[in-house]
C-alpha positions in Angstrom: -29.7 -9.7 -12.8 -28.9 -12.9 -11.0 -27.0 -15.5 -12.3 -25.2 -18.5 -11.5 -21.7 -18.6 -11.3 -21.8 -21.8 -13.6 -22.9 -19.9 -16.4 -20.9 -16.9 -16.6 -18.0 -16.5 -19.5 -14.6 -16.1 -18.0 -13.2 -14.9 -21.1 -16.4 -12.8 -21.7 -16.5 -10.6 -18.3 -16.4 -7.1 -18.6 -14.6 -5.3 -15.7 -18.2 -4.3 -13.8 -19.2 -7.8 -14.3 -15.8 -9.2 -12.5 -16.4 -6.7 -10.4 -19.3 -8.3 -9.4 -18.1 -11.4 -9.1 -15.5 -10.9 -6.6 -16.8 -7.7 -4.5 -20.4 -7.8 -4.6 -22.1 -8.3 -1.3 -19.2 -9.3 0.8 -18.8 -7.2 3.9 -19.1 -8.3 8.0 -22.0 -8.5 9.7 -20.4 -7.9 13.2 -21.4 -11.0 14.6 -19.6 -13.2 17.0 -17.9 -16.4 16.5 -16.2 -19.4 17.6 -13.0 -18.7 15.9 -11.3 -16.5 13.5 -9.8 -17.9 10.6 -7.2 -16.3 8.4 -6.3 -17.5 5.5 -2.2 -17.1 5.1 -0.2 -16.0 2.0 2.8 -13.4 1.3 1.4 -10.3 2.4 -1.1 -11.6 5.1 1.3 -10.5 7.9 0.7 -6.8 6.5 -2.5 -6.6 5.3 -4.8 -9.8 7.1 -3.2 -10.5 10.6 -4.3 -6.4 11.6 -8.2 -7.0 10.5 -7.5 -10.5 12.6 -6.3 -8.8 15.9 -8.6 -6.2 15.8 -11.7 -8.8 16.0 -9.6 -10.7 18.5 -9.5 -7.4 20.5 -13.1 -6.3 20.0 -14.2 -9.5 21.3 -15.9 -11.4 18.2 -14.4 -14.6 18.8 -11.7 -16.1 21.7 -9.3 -18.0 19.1 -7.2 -17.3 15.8 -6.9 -20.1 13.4 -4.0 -19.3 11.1 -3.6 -21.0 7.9 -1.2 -21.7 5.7 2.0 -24.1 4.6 3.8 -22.0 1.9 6.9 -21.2 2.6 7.9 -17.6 1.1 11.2 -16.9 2.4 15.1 -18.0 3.7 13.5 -17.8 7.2 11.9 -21.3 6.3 8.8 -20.2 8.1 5.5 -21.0 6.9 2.7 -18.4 6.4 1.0 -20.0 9.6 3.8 -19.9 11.9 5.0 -16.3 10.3 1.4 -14.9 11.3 1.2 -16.8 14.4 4.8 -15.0 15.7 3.5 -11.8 14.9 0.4 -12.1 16.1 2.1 -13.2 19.6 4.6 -9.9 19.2 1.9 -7.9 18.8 0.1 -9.6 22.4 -2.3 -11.8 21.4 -1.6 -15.2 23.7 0.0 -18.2 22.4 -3.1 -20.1 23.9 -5.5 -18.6 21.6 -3.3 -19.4 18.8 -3.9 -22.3 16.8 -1.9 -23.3 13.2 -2.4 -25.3 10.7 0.4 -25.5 8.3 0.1 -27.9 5.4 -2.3 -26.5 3.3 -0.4 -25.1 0.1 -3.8 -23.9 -1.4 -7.2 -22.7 -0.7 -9.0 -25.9 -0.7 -5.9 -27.1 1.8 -6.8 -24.3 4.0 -10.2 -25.7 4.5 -9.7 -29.3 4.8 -6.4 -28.8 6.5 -8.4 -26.8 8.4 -10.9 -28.7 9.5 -8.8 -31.4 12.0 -7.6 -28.5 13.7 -11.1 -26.8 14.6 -12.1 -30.2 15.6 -9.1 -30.6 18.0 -9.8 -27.5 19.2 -13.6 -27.1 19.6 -15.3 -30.7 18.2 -16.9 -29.4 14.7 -20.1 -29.9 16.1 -20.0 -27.5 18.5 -18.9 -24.8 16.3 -21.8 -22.4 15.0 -19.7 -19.5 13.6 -16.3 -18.7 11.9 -15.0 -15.1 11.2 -13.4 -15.2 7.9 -10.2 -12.8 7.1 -8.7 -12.9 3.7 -8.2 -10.4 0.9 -11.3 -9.0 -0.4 -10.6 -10.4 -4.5 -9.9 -14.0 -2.5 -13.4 -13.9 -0.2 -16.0 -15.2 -2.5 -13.8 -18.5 -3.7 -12.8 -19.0 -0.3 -16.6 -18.5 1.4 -17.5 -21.1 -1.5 -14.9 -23.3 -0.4 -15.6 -23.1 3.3 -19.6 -23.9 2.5 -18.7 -26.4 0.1 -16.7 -28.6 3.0 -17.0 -27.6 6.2 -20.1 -28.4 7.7 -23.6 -26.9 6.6 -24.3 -26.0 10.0 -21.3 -23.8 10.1 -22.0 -19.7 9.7 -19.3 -17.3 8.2 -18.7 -14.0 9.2 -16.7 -12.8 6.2 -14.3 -9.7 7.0 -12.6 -9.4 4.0 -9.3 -7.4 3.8 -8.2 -4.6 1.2 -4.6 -4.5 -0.4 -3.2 -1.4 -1.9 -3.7 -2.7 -5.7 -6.7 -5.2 -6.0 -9.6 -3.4 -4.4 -12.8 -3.1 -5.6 -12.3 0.8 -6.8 -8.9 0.1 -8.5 -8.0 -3.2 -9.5 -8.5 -2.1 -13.0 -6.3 0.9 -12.8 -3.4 -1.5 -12.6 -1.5 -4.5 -14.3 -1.4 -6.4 -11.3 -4.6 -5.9 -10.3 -6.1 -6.5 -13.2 -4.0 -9.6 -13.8 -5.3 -10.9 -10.3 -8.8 -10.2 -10.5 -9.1 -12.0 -14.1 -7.1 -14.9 -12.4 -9.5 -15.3 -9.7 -12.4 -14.6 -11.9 -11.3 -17.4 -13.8 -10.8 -19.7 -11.0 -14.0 -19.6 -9.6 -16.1 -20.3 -12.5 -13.6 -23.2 -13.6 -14.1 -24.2 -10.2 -17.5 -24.1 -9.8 -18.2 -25.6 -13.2 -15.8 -29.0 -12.5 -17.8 -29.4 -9.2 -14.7 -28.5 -7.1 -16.5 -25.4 -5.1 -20.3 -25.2 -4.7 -22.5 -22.5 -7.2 -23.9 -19.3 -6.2 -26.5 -17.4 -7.5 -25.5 -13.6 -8.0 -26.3 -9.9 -9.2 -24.2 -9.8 -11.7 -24.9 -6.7 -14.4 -26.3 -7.2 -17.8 -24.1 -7.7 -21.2 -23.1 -10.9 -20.1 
């Protein structure tokens, strides 16, 4: 049935119904964009900058926005700058590179965000971003993108699986599990305080 994320139970979800709320209908349409935006953390060397080079190389969009500020390491680098060096090793040019490396969060990635793509592009002129993070992360940050970019901004979401929190085994795992129920209960914190916009979805019955 659908169901506002406002009025869903985080302490009440059963594992189909988390499910749900972090999987459900979130998968690229193949369009073309403006720019690619990936959203850093302390895998997203491994597991996001691939998705991010491949769209790059097929053509969806000219431009990789990497984001991040964390720090994860001795090397001092932050996720931005680690993805961005990679990303150049790996033969994508330094001129279609663009960082932003303050945001220490996923609401910083989006308004950090947003002075860069306006450097780069002028906001207005920007119709679509291509969306790479880790599938359990896609729904908060697709709310957070529509909550503050601009409306007339389209996503492209190409969401990224890990080896523990995917949709078919999350819950065959501690840290899956222990990740999904964390983001599970992010999002509806969120969207109840008014921090990330609410979303109508099928969520299955029991609730």
């Amino acid at each position: 049935m659908k169901i506002p994320i406002s009025k869903l139970d985080s302490s009440k979800l059963t594992d189909q119904q988390m499910t749900d709320l972090l999987f459900s209908n979130i998968k690229d349409d193949k369009q073309s964009g403006d720019c690619i935006l990936v959203a850093g953390s302390s895998k997203a060397v491994e597991y996001r900058l691939p998705t991010a080079i491949e769209l790059y190389k097929n053509g969806r969009a000219g431009k990789i926005l990497f984001s991040g500020g964390v720090v994860w390491d001795d090397t001092g680098l932050t996720e931005a700058q680690m993805l961005a060096d990679k990303a150049m090793e790996l033969g994508i040019p330094s001129e279609d590179i663009l960082i932003e490396n303050q945001s220490l969060h996923t609401k910083e990635n989006v308004l950090a965000s947003l002075l860069v793509l306006d450097r780069a592009f002028y906001l207005h002129k920007i119709r679509r971003l291509l969306v790479v993070t880790s599938h359990y992360h896609m729904r908060r940050l697709n709310l957070t993108l529509r909550t503050y970019m601009p409306d007339w901004i389209d996503y492209s979401l190409c969401p990224v699986n890990d080896k523990s929190t995917r949709r078919d085994n999350w819950f065959l795992n501690p840290y899956g599990r222990e990740r999904v129920e964390a983001e599970s209960a992010k999002i509806i914190s969120y969207v109840k305080q008014g921090i990330i916009m609410d979303q109508e979805l099928n969520i299955s019955e029991n609730l």
